[in-house]
C-alpha positions as CSV (number, residue, x, y, z in Angstrom):
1,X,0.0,0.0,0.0
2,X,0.9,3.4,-0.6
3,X,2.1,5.4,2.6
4,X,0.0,8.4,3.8
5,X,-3.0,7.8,1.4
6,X,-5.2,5.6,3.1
7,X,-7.7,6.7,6.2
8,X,-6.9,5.3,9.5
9,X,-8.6,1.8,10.1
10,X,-9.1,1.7,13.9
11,X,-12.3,0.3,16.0
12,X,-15.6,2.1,16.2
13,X,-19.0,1.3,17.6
14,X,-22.0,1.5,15.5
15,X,-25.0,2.0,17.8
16,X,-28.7,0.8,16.2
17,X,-31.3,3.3,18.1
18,X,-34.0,1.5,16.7
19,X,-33.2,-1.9,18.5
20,X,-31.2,-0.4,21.1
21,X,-27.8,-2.9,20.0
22,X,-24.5,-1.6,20.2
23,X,-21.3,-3.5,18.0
24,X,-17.6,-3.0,18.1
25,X,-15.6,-3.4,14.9
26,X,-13.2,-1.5,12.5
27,X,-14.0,1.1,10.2
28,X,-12.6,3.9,8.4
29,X,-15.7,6.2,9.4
30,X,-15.4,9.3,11.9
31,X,-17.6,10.8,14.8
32,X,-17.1,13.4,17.4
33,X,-19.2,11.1,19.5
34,X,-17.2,8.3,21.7
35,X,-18.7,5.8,24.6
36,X,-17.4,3.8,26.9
37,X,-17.4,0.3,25.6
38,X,-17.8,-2.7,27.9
39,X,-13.3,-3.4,27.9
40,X,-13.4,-0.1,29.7
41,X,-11.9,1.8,26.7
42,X,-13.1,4.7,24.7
43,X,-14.2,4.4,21.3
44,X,-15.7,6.9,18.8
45,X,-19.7,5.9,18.2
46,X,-21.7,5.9,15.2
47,X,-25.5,5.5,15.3
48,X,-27.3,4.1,12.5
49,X,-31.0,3.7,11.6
50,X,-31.0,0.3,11.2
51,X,-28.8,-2.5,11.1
52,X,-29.1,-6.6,11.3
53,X,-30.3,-6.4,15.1
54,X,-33.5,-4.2,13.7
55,X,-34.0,-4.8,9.9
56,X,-37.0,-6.7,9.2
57,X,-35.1,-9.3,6.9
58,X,-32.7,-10.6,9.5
59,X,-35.7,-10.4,12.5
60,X,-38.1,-12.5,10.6
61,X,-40.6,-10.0,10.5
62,X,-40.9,-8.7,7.0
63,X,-44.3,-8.7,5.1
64,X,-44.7,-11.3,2.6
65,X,-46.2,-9.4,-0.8
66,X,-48.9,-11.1,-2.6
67,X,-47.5,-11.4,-6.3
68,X,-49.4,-14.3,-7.6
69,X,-52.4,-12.1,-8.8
70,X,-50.3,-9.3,-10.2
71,X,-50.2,-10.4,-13.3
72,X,-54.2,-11.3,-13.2
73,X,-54.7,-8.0,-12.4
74,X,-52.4,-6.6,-14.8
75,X,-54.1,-8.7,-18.0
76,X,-57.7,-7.7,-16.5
77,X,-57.2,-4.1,-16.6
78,X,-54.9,-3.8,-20.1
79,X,-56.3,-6.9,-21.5
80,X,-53.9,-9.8,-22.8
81,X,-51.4,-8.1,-25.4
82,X,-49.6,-9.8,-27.7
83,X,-49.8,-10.0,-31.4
84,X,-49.6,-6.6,-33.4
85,X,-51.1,-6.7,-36.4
């Protein structure tokens, strides 16, 4: 790697508000902000929206869409295209 180029890559904590989780890791990213983690050390925080402790996806509480009639509907309204003539 190229010297004096590259951010510093040092641990951060990225705090969900949504789901009230907190996660130490390493990032590039800044903040002004810092907490004290569990180790006893201080770290600089960054709070996100959402993350895999609140996204619907990873909870298992995402809505399941109903797509099987979609294209029912879709013929219904239009009619059935098709052949130019």
């Amino acid at each position: 790697m190229k010297p004096g180029i590259h951010p510093e890559y040092r641990p951060v904590v990225f705090r969900d508000r949504a789901a009230d989780h907190a996660f130490l890791t390493r990032s590039t990213a800044t903040s002004d902000k810092t907490i004290e983690w569990e180790d006893g050390n201080t770290y600089p925080v960054i709070d996100v929206e959402i993350s895999s402790a609140s996204h619907p996806f990873y909870t298992g509480t995402q809505r399941v869409l109903d797509t099987a009639g979609r294209v029912e509907r879709f013929e219904r309204r239009y009619g059935r295209g098709g052949s130019k003539q």
